[in-house]
C-alpha positions in Angstrom: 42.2 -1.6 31.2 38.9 0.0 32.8 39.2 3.0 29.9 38.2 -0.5 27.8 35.8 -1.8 29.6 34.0 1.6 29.8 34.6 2.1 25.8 33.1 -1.4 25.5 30.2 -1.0 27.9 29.5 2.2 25.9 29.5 0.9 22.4 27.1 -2.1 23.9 24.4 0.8 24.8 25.0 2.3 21.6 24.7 -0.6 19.2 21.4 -1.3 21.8 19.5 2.1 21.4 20.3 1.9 17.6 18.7 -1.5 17.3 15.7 0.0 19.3 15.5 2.8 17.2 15.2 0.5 14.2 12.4 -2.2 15.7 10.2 1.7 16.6 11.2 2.4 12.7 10.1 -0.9 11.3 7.0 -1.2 13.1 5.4 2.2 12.7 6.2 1.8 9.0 5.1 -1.8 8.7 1.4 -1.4 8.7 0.6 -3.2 5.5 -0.4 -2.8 2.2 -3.2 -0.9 1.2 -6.4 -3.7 0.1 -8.7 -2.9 -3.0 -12.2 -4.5 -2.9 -15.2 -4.1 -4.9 -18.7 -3.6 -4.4 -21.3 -6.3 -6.0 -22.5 -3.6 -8.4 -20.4 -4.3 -11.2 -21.1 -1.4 -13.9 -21.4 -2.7 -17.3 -19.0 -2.2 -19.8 -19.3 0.2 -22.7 -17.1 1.9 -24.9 -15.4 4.3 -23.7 -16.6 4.6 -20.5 -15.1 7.3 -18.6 -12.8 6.1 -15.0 -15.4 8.1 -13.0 -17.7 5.3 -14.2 -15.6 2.2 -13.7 -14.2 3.4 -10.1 -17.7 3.2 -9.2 -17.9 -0.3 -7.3 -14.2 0.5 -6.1 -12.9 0.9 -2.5 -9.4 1.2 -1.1 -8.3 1.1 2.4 -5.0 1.0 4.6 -4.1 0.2 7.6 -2.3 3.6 8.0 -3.7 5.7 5.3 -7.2 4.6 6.0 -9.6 5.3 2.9 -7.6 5.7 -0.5 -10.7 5.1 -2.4 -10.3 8.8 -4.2 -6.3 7.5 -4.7 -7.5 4.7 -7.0 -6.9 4.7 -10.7 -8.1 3.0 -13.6 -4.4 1.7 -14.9 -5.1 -0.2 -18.1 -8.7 -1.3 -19.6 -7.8 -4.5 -21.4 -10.8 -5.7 -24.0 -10.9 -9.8 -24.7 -13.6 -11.0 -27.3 -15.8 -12.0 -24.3 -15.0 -9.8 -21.7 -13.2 -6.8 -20.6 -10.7 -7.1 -17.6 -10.1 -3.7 -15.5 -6.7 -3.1 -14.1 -6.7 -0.6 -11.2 -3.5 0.5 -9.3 -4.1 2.6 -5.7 -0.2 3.7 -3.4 -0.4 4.2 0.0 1.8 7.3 2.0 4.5 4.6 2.0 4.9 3.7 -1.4 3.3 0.3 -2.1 1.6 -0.2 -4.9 -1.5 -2.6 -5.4 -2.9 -3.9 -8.2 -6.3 -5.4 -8.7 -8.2 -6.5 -11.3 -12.3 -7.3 -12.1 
C-alpha cells in the first residue's frame, strides 16, 4: 500500500512540473503579434512603382522581434478605378503573419 501512495505522490509532481513547464512555454512564446503602422506620408501612386517606394511610410514592430520594418513585403498591389489599395504582409520569429492594407 505505501509503494502506491509513493507511485501516486510521484506522478502528482510529475503531471505538476510538466504543467509548469508548459505555462514557462506558453508565456515566453505568447508575446503577440507583430503590428504594421504607417507614417502620414503616404507616397503617391504611380505605375509601376517599385516596393522600395511603397514600403516607404511602413513600420513593423513586435513585442519579441522588435523592429521588422526591413521584414515587410509589398504582398499584392490591387488597382480600383479610383484608388489603389496596398496589401503588405510582415511574420515574426514565431510565425504569425499580419496583414495590412492602405
Amino acid at each position: 500500500m505505501m509503494n502506491g501512495k509513493k507511485i501516486g505522490i510521484g506522478l502528482g509532481i510529475l503531471c505538476l512540473l510538466l504543467l509548469i513547464g508548459n505555462g514557462i512555454l506558453y508565456l515566453n512564446r505568447a508575446q503577440g503579434e507583430p503590428v504594421i503602422s504607417f507614417t502620414k506620408d503616404v507616397p503617391t501612386y504611380v505605375e509601376n512603382m517599385s516596393d522600395e517606394d511603397l514600403l516607404s511610410n511602413v513600420r513593423a514592430n513586435d513585442r519579441q522581434d522588435g523592429d521588422l520594418t526591413g521584414e515587410v513585403i509589398v504582398d499584392q498591389v490591387v488597382k480600383g478605378e479610383k484608388q489603389v489599395k496596398v496589401k503588405y504582409l510582415v511574420t515574426d520569429s514565431d510565425h504569425h503573419v499580419v496583414v495590412a492594407n492602405q
